[in-house]
C-alpha positions in Angstrom: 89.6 120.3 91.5 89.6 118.7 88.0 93.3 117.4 88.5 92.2 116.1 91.8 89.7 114.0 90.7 91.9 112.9 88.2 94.5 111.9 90.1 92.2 110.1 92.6 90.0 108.2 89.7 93.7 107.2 88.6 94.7 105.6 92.2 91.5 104.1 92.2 91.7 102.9 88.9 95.3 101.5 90.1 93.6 100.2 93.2 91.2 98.0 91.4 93.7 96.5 89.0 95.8 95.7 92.5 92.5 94.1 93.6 91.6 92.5 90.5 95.6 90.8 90.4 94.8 89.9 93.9 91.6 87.9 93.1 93.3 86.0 90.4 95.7 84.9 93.4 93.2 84.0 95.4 91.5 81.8 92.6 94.8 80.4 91.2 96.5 79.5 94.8 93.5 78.6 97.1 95.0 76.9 99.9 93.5 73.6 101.0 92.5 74.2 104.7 92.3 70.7 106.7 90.9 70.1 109.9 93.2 71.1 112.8 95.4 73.6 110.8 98.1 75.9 112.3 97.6 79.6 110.7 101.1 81.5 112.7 101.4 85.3 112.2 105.4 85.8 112.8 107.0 89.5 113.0 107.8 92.8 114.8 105.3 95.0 116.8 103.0 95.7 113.9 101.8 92.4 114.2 102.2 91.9 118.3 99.8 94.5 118.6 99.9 93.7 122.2 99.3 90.9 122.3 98.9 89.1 126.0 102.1 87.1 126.8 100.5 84.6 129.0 98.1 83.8 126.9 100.4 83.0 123.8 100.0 78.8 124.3 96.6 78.7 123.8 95.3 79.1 120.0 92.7 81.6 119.1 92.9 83.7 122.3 91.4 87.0 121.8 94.4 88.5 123.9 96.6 86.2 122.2 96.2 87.5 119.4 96.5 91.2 119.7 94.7 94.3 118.6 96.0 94.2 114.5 95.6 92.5 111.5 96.2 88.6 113.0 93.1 89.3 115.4 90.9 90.3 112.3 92.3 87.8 110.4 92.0 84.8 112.6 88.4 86.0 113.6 87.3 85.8 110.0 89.1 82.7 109.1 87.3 80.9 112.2 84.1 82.4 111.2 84.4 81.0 108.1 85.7 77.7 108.3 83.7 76.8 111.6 84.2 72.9 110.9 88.1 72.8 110.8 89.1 73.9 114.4 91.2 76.3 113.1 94.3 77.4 115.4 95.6 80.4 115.1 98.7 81.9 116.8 100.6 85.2 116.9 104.1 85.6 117.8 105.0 89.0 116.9 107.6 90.4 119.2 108.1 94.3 119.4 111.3 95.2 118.3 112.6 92.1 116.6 114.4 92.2 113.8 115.4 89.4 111.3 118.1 87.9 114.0 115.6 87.8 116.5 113.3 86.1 114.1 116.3 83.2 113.8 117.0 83.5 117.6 113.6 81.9 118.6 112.2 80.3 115.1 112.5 76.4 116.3 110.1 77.0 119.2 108.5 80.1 117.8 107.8 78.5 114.2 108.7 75.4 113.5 107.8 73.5 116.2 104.3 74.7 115.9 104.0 73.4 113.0 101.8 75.8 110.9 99.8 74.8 107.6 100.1 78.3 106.9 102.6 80.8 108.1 102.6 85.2 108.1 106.0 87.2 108.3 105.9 90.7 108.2 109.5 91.7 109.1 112.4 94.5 108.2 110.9 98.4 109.3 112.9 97.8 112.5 116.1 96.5 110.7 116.0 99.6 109.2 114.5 102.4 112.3 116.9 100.6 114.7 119.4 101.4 112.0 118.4 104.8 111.7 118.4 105.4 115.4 122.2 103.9 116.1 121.1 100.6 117.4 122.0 98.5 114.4 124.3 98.5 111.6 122.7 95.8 109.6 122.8 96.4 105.6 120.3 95.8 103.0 122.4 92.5 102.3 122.3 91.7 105.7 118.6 92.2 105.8 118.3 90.2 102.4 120.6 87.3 103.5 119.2 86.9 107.1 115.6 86.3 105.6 116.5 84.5 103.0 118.3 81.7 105.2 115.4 81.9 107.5 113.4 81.0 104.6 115.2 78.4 103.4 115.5 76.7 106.5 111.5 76.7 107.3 110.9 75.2 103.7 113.9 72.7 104.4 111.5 71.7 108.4 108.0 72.3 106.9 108.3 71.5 103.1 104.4 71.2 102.9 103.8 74.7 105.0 102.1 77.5 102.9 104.8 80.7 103.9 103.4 84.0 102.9 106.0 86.9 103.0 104.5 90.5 104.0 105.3 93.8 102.3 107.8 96.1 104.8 106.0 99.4 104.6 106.7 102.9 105.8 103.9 106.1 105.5 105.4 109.3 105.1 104.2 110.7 108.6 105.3 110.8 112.0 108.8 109.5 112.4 108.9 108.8 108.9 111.2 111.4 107.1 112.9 112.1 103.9 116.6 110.1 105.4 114.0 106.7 105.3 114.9 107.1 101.5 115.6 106.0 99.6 117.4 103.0 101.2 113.7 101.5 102.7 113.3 100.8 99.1 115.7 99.0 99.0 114.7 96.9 102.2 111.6 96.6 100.5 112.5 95.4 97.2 114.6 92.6 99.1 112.1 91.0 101.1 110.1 90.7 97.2 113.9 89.5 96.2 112.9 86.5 98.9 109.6 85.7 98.3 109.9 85.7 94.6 113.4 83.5 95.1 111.9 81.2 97.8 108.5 81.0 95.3 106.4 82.4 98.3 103.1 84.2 98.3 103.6 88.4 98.5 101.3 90.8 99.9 101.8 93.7 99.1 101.1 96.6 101.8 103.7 99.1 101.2 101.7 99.2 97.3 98.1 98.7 99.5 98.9 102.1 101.5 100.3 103.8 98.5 97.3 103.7 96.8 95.0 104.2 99.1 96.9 107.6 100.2 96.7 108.4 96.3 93.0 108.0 96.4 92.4 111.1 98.9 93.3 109.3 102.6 96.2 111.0 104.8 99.3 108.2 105.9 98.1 109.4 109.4 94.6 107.6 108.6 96.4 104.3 108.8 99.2 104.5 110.7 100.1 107.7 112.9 103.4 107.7 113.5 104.4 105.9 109.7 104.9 102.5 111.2 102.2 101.3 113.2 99.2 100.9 111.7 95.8 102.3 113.3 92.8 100.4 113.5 92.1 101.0 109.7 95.4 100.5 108.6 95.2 97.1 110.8 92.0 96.6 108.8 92.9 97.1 105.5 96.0 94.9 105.7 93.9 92.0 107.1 91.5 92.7 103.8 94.3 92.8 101.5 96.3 89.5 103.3 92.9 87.4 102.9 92.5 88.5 99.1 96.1 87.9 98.7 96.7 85.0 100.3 93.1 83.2 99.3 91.7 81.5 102.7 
């Protein structure tokens, strides 16, 4: 009992210095909101969270949105910005992977024009890779993003691009052959954000210490990839902490 305690005052303790780096993000890169901003969540099925199709033109649709972290988010921000007419989009697409994302990025992306703009992509570069369906490498992972990267600073140099955390629970589909190469994933999306001087969040670290605290990975996302409604929760905590608006 003693070590557990210990061992969960530690991930807290390691929680709070996560939270405390995160504040000093949020004071040191608050983002200017203006009236009429675009705020775009881009990415896989963890952040379609199925989302309605025919509503996906009209900005800060409920069923637009989804059921995840870009509906909690978006419902905060316009909460507390009420004056700026906000507009917030989701475009997540289940199943997409990093070509996908450059497939459809001129009308997904740039043409929207976003003040601010959310990707959270790579767990299916690597499950579809897992499954047969893809033979993409780390390198092609880490290439692919960071030309996608480039080219949306290039079209929106004054857009605010944030860069999401990969992250995989050891649950569910999750097993031992995810490693150590998700890692690796992993550690090249932070390869692209720090290159590409983006903002990071963090949720692979997020989950990892809230599972060292005491919580099961099923808790926040059942099958290791998809997050539940905590696990949609906490990553829309830790993205507005992170990213400051």
């Amino acid at each position: 009992m003693k070590r557990r305690h210990l061992l969960a005052a530690s991930a807290l303790a390691t929680g709070s210095s996560f939270l405390q780096t995160a504040n000093a993000q949020e004071k040191a890169k608050k983002i200017p909101l203006k009236k009429g901003d675009v705020v775009l969540f881009q990415g896989d099925s963890i952040t379609d969270a199925g989302r309605g199709r025919k509503e996906a033109g009209q900005a800060n649709n409920p069923g637009a949105l989804g059921r995840g972290y870009p509906l909690f988010i978006g419902s905060d921000l316009l909460g507390s910005h009420p004056g700026l007419d906000l507009q917030v989009y989701n475009r997540g697409i289940s199943g997409h992977k990093v070509p996908q994302l450059q497939a459809r990025w001129q009308k997904d992306t740039l043409d929207l024009k976003p003040a601010v703009l959310s990707i959270l992509i790579g767990v299916n570069d690597m499950w579809h890779k897992m499954n047969g369906q893809y033979d993409g490498t780390v390198e092609t992972y880490r290439d692919g993003f960071d030309a996608l990267i480039k080219d949306t600073k290039k079209n929106l140099p004054d857009t605010t691009i944030v860069i999401c955390e990969p992250f995989a629970l050891r649950c569910g589909a999750i097993k031992d052959n995810w490693f150590p190469e998700f890692d690796h994933r992993r550690a090249a999306a932070k390869e692209v954000a720090q290159k590409n001087n983006t903002l990071w969040v963090p949720f692979q670290t997020m989950f990892d210490d809230a599972i060292a605290a005491g919580s099961k990975p099923e808790h926040w996302a059942r099958d290791g990839v998809h997050p539940t409604f905590s696990g949609h929760s906490l990553m829309a905590q830790t993205w507005r902490k992170v990213v400051g608006i």
